[in-house]
Each structure stands twice: as structure tokens, then as C-alpha cells.
N, C-alpha and C positions, 0 to 999 in steps of 0.2 A: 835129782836136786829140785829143790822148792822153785817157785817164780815169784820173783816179791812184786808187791803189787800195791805199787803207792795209790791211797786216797787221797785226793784232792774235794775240799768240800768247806761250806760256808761262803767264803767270797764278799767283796764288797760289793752288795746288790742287797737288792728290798726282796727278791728271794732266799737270802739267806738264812731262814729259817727251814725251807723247803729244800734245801740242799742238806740241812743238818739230817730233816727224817729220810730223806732218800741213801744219803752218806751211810745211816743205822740199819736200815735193810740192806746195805751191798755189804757191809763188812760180817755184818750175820746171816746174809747169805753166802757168800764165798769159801769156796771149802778149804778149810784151813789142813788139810791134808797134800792138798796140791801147790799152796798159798803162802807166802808168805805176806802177813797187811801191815802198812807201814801208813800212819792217820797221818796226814796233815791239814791241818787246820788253817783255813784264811781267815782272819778278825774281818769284823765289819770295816775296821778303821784303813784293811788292806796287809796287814803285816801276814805273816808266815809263820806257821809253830809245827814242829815237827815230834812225834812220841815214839818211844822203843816200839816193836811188832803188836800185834795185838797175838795174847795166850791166844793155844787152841780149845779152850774151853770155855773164852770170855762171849759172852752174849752182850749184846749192848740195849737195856731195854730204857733207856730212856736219853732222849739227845743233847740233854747238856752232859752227859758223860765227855762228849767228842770234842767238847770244846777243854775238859782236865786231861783227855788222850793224850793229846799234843800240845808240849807245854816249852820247850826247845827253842827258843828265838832263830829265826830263821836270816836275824835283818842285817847284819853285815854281809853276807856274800851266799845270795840264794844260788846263782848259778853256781855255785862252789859246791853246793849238797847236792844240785840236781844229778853234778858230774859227779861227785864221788857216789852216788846210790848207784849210777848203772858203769858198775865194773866190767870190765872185759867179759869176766868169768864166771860170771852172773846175767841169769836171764830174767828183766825187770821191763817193767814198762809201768806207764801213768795210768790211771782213771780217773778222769774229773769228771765228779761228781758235782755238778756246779750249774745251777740256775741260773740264768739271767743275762745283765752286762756282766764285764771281765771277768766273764768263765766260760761262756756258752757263746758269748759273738764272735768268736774266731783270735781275741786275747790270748789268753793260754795258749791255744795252739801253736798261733805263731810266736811266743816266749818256746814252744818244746819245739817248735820244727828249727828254729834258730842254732836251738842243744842240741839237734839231730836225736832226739829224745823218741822211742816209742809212746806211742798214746793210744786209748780206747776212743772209740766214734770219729764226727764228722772231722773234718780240717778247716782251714781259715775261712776260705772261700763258703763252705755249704754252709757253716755256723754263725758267719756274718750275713748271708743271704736270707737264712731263717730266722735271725734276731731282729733283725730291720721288717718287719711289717711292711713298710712302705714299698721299700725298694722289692720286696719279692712279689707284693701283690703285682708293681707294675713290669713285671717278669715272667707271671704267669697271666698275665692282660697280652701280653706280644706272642705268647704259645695260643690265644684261645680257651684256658680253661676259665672251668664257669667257677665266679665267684662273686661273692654281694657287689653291690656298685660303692665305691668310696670316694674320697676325697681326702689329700695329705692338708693340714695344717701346722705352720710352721709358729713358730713361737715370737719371732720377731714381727710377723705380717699382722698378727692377733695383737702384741702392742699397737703395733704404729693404726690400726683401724677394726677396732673391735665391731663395730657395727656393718662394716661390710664383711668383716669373715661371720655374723651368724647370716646375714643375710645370703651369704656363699651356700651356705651350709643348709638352709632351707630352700634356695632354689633349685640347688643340686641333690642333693642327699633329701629332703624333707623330715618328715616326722614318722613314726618313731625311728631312733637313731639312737648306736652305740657309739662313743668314743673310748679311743683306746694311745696308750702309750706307745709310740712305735716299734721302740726297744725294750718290751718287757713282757715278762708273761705270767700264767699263774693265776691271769684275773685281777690281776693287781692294778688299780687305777682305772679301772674297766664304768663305765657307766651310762644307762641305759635313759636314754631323753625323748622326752613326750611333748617339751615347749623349749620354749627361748629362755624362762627362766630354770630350767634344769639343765639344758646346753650351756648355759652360762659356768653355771658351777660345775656342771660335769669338766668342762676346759679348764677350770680352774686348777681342780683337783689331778687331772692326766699330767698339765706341766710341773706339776711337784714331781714328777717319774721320767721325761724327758721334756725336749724342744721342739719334737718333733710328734703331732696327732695323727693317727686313723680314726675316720670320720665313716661310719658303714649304715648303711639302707640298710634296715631289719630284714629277717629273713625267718616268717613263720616254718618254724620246723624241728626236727628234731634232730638233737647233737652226735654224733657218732664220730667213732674213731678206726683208723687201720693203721698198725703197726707193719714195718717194714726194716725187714733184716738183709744183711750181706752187703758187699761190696760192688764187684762187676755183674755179680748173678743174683741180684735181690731177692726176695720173696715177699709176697706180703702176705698178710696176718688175714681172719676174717674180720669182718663186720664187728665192730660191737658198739652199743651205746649205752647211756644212762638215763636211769630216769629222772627226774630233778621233781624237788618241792619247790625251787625258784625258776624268776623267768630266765634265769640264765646261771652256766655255772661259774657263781662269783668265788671268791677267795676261799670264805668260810665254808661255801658246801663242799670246795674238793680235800680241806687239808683240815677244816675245823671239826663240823657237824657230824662230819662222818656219813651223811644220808643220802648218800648216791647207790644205787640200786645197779651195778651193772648187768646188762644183757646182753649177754653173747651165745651164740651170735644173733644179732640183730635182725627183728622182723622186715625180712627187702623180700621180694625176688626176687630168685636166681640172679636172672639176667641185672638187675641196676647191685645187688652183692657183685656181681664179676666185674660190671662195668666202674665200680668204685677199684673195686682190687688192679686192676687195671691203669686207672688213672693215678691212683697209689706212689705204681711205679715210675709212670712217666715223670710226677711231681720230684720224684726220687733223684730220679736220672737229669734232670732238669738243672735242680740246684746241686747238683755234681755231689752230693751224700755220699755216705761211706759209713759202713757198720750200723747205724740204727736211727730210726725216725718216726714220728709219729703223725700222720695225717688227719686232721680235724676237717671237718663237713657239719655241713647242715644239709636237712633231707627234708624234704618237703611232703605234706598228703599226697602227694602225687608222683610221691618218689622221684622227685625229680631233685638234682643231689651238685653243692654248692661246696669248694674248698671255702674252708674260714681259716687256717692256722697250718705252720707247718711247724713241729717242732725237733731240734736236732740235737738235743738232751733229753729228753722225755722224763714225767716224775718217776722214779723207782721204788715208791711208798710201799706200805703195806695196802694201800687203796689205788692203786695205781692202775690205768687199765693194759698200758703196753704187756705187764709181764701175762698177764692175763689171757689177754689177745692172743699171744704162743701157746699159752696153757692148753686152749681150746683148740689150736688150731692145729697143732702136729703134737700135744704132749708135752711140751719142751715144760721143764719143770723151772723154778725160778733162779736157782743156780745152775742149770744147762746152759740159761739164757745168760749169764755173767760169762760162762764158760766162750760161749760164741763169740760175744763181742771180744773178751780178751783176744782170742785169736785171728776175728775179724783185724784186731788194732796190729798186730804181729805181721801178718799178711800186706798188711798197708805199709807199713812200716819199710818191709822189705822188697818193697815193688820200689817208691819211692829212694830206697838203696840204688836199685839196677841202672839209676840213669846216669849220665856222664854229663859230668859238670865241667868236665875240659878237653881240650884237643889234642 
């Protein structure tokens, strides 16, 4: 018997476009032999739309297909579909496919862990750890790892005294300087400040995306990535990084332009390749992760090597580096890699069964 295998994907977030092309590679990746795919669609607006299976011969080449996939109103009684899809006698579980807020910060999850629902990847805890910027950098500041020097700004202290948070922001942080959304990713809202009059508007433009700023001391260097697979026995992926035409990679070079160069694996030695792969893990085990993650760095001329991002949905593009990072590393081809995590999610699932909820 088949495993049906609900998509979750869209979402209400300013990623929602990037969950649509990641949603389009996982459903024409998955092999519809083993598969049964079952689209669901989040609207921007929040609502739920549910579609019949996807044929085994449908290709999906372009992503407003995903959004006529699923056409089914989901809005009288979502827990009522989520229980009738996982039958007794039927072996189902979730994939969310989901960038951002309420999909990737531990949302969903805790809506499926509530249902006693299977899911693919992180859980509440490691996906709200990893969505929060703030809170993980100051998490990975109490373990010691190395990361740029920041500063959190909040959205109410920036009203009530604008002229002491730049002044905050230049005594502490200096010049050049990124701000960043604290809940969001993607590059989105991302901006890189040289004075007081681009900090300015840089804040401006972050609190359009939250209330909450990462405020970070630049960090000459180069961007690289490791992927990290499994549950209690992780692994992690090699080295790999991009090359970029811009100073940083912003929205349109990862999802628009198309003009990221990846290199895998990336020019280290040895020794600072193992010492990342290494810290990978710990980063891993840290935020208590589960099934799949992607660790962001900056590496310096001197190889000397900086977490910047942790993420615990990773993109599944067709430019995507995670699936990649596997390609290289042991083979794993791109539907191995769906393969894994589904049963990564299976595994979890039933460990989380084993415990005793009464006396």
C-alpha cells in the first residue's frame, strides 16, 4: 500500500512565494510509485484548500498550478480533514512545505502534535528556536559559538526614542551593519547600512516584517552552508558555498536571478571543513532539531568561520543548496533525500508514541 503524503505549502508569510517553488520540486520529486500526494494549499489570507491526489504522471512546471491544485475549502472544520486523511489503516503523515512565520516557527507543528498527527522535520521547540533570530543567537552566545556581534531592537523602544536606538546601534554594533527581521528569512527585509541615513530606512523597512530587529557587525567573508540530516544520529553534509554578484545574498539573487554559482565542496582545509562539520552538529543538537537543517556561516580569509543563520525548513528549490550538499556528499539523490526525511518524520513520530502520558 501507497503512503499518502500531504503537502502543506504557501502559508501566510512574506515567504509565500518560496514555499510555492519548494512545494513544486517536492511533489515532482516524490515518487509517485511509493506516494500517494495529497496538495494543500494555505492562501496568503490564512485559509486552507485541499485538491484530489496528484496523477502519477502530472509534472508540475509552473507554481500557480498549486495554488488551482487545491481548490476544496478547508474552513469549516480543518481538524475534521486533518483526522479523516490519517485513517487507522492508512499510512499518512504531513510535509510542510512552509517558509517562514506560521509554518516554520513551530505553528503547524504544534496544530499536528495537538492531532497526534505525523509530520516531516523539526518540532515546536527547534522551529520556534530557529525562526526567532534573536532568541537563538542569544542561545548560541550561553554555548560559546562564534557568531557576528548583534544587538536585538525592539519596535516599541525605536518609537518611544529613535535617536537613542541609532545611537545604540552605532556605539555598539558600528558601521557597516545588517539589519534583519527576527522572524523571517529568505533575505527578505534584509539590509545592509553604511550611515544613519540608511539605518534609518533600513529599520524602517525590517518593521514592515516584524517588531522585533537583528542589528549585526558585518563580517568580511564568505557565505557557505552545511546541511544536516537525521534525528538522534545526525550527519552532516560537506561544505558548500556560493558565489554571489552582490554583497550579500539578498531575495532576488537566491530565488529570482538565478546567479548563484554553487561550490561544493567548498575551498577550506581539511581541518576548519571538519571543524564546521562538527560545529554543524553541535548547532544541531543544541536547538534540539530533528530530520533536517541547514547551517549558514560566514568564513573569513583566514578561514576563520562564523555561524550567521540556522534554518529548520531549508529551501527545496530547484537552486537550493541543501539537496545538493547530499548530492555531493554520499550520492543521496533528490528524492532519496524526500525519502529520508519522510521516514526521519515516521521515526519521530513513534518514539514520541512510546512515552506515557499516565500512571
Amino acid at each position: 500500500m501507497k503512503t499518502n503524503i500531504y503537502i502543506l505549502y504557501g502559508g501566510r508569510s512574506a515567504e509565500h512565494e518560496i514555499s510555492l517553488q519548494s512545494a513544486m520540486a517536492v511533489i515532482n520529486g516524490l515518487d509517485k510509485q511509493k506516494y500517494v500526494i495529497h496538495p494543500v494549499y494555505i492562501g496568503k489570507d490564512g485559509t486552507w484548500q485541499a485538491g484530489a491526489p496528484v496523477d502519477e504522471g502530472t509534472v508540475i512546471d509552473d507554481k500557480e498550478q498549486l495554488k488551482t491544485l487545491a481548490h476544496q475549502s478547508l474552513f469549516h472544520s480543518l481538524g475534521n480533514f486533518l483526522l479523516e486523511c490519517f485513517k487507522k489503516n492508512e499510512k499518512s503523515i504531513i510535509f510542510p512545505v512552509l517558509h517562514g512565520p506560521n509554518g516554520e516557527d513551530g505553528t503547524i507543528q504544534g496544530l499536528l502534535e495537538l492531532l497526534d498527527i505525523p509530520y516531516v522535520g523539526n518540532g515546536v521547540l527547534a522551529s520556534a528556536l530557529g525562526m526567532d533570530k534573536a532568541v537563538m543567537k542569544d542561545l548560541l552566545t550561553k554555548e560559546y559559538i562564534p557568531q557576528s556581534h548583534y544587538m536585538v531592537l525592539k519596535y516599541q523602544d525605536w518609537q518611544e526614542n529613535k535617536e537613542h536606538s541609532y545611537t545604540e546601534v552605532e556605539e555598539v554594533i558600528g558601521y557597516p551593519c545588517f539589519v534583519k527581521p527576527a522572524r523571517l528569512g529568505s533575505s527578505i527585509g534584509i539590509s545592509r547600512c553604511e550611515s544613519r541615513e540608511t539605518l534609518g530606512k533600513a529599520i524602517q523597512e525590517a518593521f514592515l516584517y516584524d517588531h522585533k530587529l537583528v542589528i549585526e557587525q558585518e563580517i568580511i567573508g564568505r557565505e557557505m552552508q552545511i546541511a544536516v540530516l537525521g534525528n538522534h544520529q545526525p550527519q552532516s553534509s560537506v561544505v558548500g558555498e556560493f558565489i554571489l554578484e552582490r554583497p550579500f545574498m539578498d531575495y532576488d539573487a537566491k530565488y529570482v536571478d538565478g546567479k548563484l554559482l554553487p561550490i561544493i565542496p567548498a575551498k577550506l582545509s581539511p581541518e576548519v571543513s571538519r571543524a564546521m562539520r562538527d560545529m554543524s552538529l553541535k548547532v544541531f543538537k543544541l536547538l534540539n532539531c530533528q530530520g533536517i537543517a541547514r547551517i549558514d556561516y560566514f568564513v573569513t580569509k583566514e578561514e576563520q568561520f562564523y555561524v550567521n543563520e540556522v534554518n529548520t525548513m531549508p529551501g527545496f528549490t530547484k537552486q537550493s543548496m541543501t539537496p545538493a550538499l547530499w548530492n555531493q556528499t554520499d550520492g543521496t539523490t533528490y528524492s532519496q533525500l524526500l525519502d529520508k526525511l519522510i521516514q526521519l518524520g515516521f521515526e519521530a513520530y513513534e518514539e514520541k508514541k512510546s512515552i506515557v502520558i499516565g500512571r
